[in-house]
C-alpha positions in Angstrom: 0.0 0.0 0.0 1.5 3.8 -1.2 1.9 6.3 1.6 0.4 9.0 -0.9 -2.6 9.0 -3.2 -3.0 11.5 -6.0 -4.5 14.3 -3.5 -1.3 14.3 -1.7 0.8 14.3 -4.6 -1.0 17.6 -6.2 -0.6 19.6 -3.0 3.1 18.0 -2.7 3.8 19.2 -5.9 1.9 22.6 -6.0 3.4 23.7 -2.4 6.9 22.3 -2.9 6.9 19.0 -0.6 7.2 16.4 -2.8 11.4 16.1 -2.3 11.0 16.1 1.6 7.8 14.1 1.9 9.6 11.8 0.5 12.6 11.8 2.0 10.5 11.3 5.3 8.9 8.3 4.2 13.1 7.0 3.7 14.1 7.9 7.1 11.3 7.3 9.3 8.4 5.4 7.9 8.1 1.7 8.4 5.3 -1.4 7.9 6.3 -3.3 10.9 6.5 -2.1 14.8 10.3 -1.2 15.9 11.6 -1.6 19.4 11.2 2.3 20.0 8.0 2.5 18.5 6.6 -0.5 20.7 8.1 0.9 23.9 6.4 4.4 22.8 3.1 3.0 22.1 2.8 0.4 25.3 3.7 3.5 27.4 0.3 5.6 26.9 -2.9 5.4 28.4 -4.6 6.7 25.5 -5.0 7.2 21.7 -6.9 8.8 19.1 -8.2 6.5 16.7 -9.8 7.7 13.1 -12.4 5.9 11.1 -14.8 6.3 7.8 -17.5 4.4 6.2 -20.5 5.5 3.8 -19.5 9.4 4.4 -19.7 9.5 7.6 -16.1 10.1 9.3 -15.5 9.6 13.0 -12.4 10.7 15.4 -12.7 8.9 19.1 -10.0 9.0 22.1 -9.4 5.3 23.4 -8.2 5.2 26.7 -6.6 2.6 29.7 -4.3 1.5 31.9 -0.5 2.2 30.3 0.0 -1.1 28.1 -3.7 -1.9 27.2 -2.3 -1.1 23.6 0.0 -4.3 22.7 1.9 -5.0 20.1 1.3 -8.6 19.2 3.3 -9.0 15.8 6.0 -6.9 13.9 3.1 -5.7 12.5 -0.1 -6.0 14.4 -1.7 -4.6 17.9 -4.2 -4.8 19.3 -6.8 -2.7 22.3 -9.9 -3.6 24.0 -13.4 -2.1 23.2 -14.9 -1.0 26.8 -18.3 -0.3 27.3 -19.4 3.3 25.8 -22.3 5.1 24.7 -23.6 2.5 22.1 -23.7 4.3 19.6 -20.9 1.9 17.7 -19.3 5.3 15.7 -15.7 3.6 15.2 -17.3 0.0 15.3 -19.5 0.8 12.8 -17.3 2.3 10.6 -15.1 -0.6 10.5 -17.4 -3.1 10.4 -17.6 -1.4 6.6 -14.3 0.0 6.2 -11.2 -1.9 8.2 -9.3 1.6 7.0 -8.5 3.3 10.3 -5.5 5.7 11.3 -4.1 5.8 15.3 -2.9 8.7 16.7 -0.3 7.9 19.7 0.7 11.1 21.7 2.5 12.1 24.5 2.6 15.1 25.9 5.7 16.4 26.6 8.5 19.1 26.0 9.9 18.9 22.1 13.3 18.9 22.6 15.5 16.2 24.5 16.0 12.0 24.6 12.7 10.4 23.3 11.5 14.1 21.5 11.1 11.9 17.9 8.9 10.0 19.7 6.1 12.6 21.0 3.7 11.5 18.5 3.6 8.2 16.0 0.7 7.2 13.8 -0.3 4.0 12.3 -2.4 3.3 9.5 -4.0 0.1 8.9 -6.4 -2.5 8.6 -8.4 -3.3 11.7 -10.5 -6.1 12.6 -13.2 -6.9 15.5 -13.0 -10.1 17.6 -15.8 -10.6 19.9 -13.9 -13.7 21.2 -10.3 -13.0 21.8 -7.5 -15.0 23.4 -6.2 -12.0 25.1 -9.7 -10.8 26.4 -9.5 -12.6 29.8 -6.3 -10.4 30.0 -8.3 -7.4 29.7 -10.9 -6.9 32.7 -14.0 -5.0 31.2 -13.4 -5.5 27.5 -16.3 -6.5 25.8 -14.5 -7.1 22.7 -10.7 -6.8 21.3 -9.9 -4.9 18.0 -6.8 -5.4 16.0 -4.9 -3.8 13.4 -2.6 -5.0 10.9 -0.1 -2.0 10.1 0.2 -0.4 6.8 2.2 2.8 7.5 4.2 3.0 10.9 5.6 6.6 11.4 6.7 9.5 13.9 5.1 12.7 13.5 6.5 16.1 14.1 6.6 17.0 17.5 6.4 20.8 16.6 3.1 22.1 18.2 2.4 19.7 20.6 1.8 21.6 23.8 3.5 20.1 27.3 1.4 18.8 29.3 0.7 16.3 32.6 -1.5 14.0 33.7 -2.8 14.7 37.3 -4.9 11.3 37.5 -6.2 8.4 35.3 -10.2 8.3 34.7 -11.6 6.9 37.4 -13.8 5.0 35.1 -11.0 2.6 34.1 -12.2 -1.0 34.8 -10.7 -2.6 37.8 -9.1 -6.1 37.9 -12.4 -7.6 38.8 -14.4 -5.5 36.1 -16.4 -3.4 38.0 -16.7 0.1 37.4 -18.2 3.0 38.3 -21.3 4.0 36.3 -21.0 7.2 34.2 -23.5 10.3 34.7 -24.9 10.2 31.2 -26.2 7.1 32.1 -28.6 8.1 35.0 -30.5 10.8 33.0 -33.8 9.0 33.0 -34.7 8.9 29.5 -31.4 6.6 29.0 -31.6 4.6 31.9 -34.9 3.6 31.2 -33.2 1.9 27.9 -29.9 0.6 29.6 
C-alpha cells in the first residue's frame, strides 16, 4: 500500500513538498512495529483513533491503563473495546471500512531523549474479535480490535503543547471489572433503555 494517493501528490507538488515528503517516508516510515515505537506505544494510556465508512467520518479518544495497547506481531496490535455510549461510531465504521489511522501522543516538552517520539501514527487495517485469546487479560473488555499496520511513522513534535496527567479516569475498569457507572447514564430517558 502507497503512503500518498493522488491528492497528496498535487498539494506536494503545488506547495513544494514532494522532495522532503519523501525523504521522510526514507528515514522514518516503516510497515512493521520497531523496538522504539513498541516501547512508545505500550507506554500511553490513551490514543486517538480515526475511522470512515458510507461518508460518515469519526475521530474517538481510546483510553486505559499504560500497556492496554500491545503490540502482538512486527506488524499487528491490538486494544480492547470497553463499554461506551452505544452508539458503535468507530465500530460501525469498521465493520464497513477496516481503514483506520491511530494517533499515539504524549505530551511532553519537544526537545531532548525520546523528543522523535512525541507522537507516532499508524495506519492500517483493523478487525473486530468478539472472542479473543487476550480478552481474559483485559478486565471489562467486551470485545478486542486489532490492526494490521500499513504505515508506521513518527510525526512532528512541533506544536504539541506540554502537558501532565494529574490522575487516570476513574472510570477505568478494575481487575475484577467493576466500574463506576458514568452520569450520562442516569438521565432518566437513557436509563430507562440501559
Amino acid at each position: 500500500m502507497t503512503m500518498f494517493h493522488d491528492g497528496n501528490r498535487a498539494l506536494q507538488d503545488r506547495y513544494g513538498g514532494r522532495a522532503v515528503a519523501d525523504k521522510i517516508v526514507e528515514l522514518v516510515e516503516s510497515d512493521r512495529f520497531s523496538e522504539d515505537f513498541t516501547a512508545f506505544i505500550q507506554s500511553l494510556s490513551f490514543f486517538f483513533l480515526a475511522s470512515s465508512a458510507n461518508g460518515n467520518t469519526d475521530c474517538s479518544f481510546k483510553g486505559g491503563e499504560p500497556g492496554f495497547v500491545r503490540i502482538t506481531g512486527p506488524r499487528t496490535l491490538i486494544f480492547p473495546d470497553y463499554d461506551g455510549n452505544r452508539m458503535y461510531k468507530s465500530l460501525g465504521n469498521i465493520a464497513e471500512n477496516p481503514n483506520v489511522g491511530l494517533l499515539f501522543m504524549r505530551f511532553g516538552a519537544e526537545e531532548g531523549p525520546g523528543a522523535l517520539y512525541l507522537r507516532i501514527r499508524v495506519n492500517g487495517r483493523a478487525t473486530i474479535h468478539d472472542e479473543h485469546e487476550a480478552m481474559a487479560s483485559y478486565p471489562g473488555a467486551q470485545r478486542i480490535v486489532s490492526v494490521e499496520a500499513d504505515h508506521i511513522y513518527p510525526n512532528c513534535p512541533r506544536y504539541i503543547p506540554h502537558m501532565e496527567m494529574v490522575t487516570p479516569s476513574r472510570h477505568m475498569p478494575q481487575p475484577d471489572g467493576d466500574q463506576p457507572t458514568p452520569e450520562w447514564k442516569k438521565i432518566p430517558p437513557i436509563a430507562e433503555l440501559l
